[in-house]
ROFI-162729 format. One record per residue (C-alpha): residue in three letters; residue number from 0; x, y, z. Coordinates in steps of 0.001 Angstrom, whole numbers, plus 524288, in hexadecimal, padded with zeros to 5 digits. Each point is the difference from the previous one (the first is absolute). Layout:
% ROFI-162729
ala	NUM	X	Y	Z;
...
This chain:
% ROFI-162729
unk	0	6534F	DEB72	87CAC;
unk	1	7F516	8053C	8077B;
unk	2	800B0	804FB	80E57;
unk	3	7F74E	8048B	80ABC;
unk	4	80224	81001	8008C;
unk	5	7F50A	808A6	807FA;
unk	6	7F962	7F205	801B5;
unk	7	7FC73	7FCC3	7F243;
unk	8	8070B	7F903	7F60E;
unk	9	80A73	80861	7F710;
unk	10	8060D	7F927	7F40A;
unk	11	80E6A	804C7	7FF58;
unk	12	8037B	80680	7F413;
unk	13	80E01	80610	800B8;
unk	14	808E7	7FE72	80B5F;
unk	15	80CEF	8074B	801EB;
unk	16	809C0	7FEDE	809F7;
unk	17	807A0	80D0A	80548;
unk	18	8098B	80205	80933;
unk	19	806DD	80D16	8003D;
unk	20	80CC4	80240	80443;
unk	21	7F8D0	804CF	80DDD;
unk	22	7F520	7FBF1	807B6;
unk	23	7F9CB	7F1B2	7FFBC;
unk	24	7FDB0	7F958	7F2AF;
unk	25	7F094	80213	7F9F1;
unk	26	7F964	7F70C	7F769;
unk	27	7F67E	8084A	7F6BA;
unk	28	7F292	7F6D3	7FB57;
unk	29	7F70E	8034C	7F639;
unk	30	7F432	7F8D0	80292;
unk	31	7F246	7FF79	7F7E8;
unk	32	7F2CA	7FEB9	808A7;
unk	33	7FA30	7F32A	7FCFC;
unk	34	7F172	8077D	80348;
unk	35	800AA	80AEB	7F6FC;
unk	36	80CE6	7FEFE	7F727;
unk	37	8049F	80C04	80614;
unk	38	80FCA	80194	8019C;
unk	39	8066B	80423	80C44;
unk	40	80F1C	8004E	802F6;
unk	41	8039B	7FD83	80EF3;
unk	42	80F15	8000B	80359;
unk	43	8042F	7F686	80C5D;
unk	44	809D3	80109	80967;
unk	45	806C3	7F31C	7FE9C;
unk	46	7FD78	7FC5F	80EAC;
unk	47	7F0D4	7FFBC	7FD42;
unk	48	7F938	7F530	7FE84;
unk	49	7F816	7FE77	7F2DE;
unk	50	7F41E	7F402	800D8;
unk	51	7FE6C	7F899	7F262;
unk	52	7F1B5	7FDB0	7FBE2;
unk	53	7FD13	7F0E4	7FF0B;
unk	54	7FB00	7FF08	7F1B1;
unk	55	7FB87	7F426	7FA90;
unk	56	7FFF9	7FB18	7F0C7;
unk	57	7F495	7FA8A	7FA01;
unk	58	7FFAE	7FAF9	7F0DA;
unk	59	7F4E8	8063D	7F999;
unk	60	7FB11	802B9	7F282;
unk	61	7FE80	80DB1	7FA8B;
unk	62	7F342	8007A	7FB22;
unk	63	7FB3C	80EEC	7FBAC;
unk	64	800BA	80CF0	803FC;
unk	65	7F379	80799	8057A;
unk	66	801B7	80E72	800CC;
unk	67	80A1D	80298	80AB9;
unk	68	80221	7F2FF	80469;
unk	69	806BF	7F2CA	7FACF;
unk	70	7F9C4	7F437	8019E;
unk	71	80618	7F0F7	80282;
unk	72	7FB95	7F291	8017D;
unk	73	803C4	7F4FB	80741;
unk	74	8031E	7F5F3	7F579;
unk	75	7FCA5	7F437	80B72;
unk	76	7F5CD	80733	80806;
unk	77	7FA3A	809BE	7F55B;
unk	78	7FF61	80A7B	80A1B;
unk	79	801A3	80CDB	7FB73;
unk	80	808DD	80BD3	806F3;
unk	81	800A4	80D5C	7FAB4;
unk	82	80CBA	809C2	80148;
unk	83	7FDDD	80EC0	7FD6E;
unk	84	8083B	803D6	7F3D7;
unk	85	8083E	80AB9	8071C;
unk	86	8055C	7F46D	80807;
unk	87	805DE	7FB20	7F458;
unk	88	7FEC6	80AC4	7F4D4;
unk	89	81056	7FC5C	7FABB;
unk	90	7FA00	7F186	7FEC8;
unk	91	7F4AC	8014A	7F843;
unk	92	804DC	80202	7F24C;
unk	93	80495	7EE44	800C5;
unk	94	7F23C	7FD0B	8055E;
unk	95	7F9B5	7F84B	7F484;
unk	96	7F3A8	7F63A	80263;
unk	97	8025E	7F4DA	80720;
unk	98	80F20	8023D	801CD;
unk	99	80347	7FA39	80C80;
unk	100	8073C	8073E	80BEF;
unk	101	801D3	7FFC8	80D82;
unk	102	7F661	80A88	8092E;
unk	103	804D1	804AA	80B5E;
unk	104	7F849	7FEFB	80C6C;
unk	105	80292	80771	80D40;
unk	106	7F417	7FAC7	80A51;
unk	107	7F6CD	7FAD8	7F582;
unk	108	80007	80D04	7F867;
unk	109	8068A	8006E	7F03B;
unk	110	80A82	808B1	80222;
unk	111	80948	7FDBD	7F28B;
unk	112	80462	7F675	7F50C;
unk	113	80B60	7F94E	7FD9F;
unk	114	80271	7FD37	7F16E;
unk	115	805E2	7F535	7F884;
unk	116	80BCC	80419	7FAFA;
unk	117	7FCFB	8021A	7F181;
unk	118	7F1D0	80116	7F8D3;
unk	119	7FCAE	7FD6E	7F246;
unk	120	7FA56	80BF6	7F976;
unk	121	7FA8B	8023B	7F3C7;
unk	122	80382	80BB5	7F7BF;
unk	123	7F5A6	807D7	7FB29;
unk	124	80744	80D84	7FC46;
unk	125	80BD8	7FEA1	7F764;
unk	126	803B7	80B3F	7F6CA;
unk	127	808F5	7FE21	7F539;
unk	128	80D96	7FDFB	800DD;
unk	129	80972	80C37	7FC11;
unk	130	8072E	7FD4F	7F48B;
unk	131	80F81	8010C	803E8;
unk	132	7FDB1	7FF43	80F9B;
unk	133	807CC	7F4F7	80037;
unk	134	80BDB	802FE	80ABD;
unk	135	7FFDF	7F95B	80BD5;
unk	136	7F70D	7F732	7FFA4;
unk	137	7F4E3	80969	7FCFF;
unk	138	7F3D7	80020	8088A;
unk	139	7F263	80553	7FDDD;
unk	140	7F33B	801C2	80A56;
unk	141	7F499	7F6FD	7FCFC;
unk	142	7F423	80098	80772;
unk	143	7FA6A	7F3D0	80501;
unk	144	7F26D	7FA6D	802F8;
unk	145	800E7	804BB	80D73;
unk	146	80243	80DC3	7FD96;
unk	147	80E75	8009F	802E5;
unk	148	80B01	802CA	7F808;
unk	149	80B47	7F6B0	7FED6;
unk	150	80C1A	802C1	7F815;
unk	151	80355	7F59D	7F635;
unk	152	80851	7FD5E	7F4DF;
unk	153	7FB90	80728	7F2F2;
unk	154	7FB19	7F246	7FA49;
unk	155	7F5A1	7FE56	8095B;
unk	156	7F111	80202	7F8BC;
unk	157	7F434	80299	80403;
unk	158	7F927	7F1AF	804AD;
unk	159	80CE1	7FA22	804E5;
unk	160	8012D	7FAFA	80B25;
unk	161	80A58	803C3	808E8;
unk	162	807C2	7FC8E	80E82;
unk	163	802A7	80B61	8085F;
unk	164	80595	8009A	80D30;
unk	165	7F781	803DB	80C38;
unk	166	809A1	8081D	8073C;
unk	167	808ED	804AB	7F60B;
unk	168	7F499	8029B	7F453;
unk	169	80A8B	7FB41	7F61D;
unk	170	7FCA1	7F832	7F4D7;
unk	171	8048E	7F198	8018A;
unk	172	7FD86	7FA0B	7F414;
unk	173	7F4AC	7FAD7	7F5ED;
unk	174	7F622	7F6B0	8026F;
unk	175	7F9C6	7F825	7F5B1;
């Protein structure tokens, strides 16, 4: 969710609800600055009024990444938006080439992405599996063609393909 704090748009990023035994009830916000990826924490009283940012969705394309900044495609238009990375630095390791998503807009400016909920990744680390690790289901870290590293079952090898979770970064499955 993204609202309107010191007149620019905030994404919320933790929100937690106090009330102590006396005095009025607080609600406690975390929010991330959609201008610089900066985080600030603000707590409310809960008679204030708080004004949510009107953000609108636009399917685009991810196309490459140039220095600092991300760059998209309209799939219908072919016009291009670039987002700074520290908007969406926790994202960036499910960004692959043409992998569509949904880019956040706040008064025609890119201000964040909404994923789909799983990617396809291909593994391109994978040691070895250790001999007699084989309790509970027995999990190793792979490194993928992104640069991020997923946990996956020891039978997972290097040039598999494999399904992980956007918001959880939990491995899903195999893809053939």
């Amino acid at each position: 969710m993204y609202l309107i704090f010191k007149g620019k748009p905030h994404l919320v990023t933790k929100t937690e609800f106090m009330s102590p035994g006396k005095g009025a009830a607080v609600m406690r916000v975390k929010y991330k600055s959609v201008e610089n990826g900066s985080a600030i924490e603000f707590t409310y009283k809960t008679n204030e009024q708080v004004e949510v940012a009107e953000v609108e969705k636009k399917e685009m394309e991810f196309l490459y990444r140039d220095g600092n900044e991300l760059v998209f495609m309209n799939s219908k238009t072919y016009d291009q938006a670039s987002i700074p990375l520290s908007l969406i630095e926790d994202q960036v390791g499910f960004l692959v080439p043409n992998l569509k998503c949904w880019v956040l807009w706040y008064k025609d400016e890119a201000i964040g992405i909404g994923l789909p909920p799983n990617v396809t990744l291909k593994v391109i680390e994978s040691p070895n599996e250790v001999a007699g690790n084989r309790i509970n289901a027995p999990k190793k870290t792979v490194k993928v063609e992104t640069g991020m590293e997923v946990q996956v079952p020891i039978f997972i090898k290097t040039g598999e393909k494999v399904l992980v979770d956007t918001t959880s970064k939990e491995y899903l499955g195999r893809v053939k």
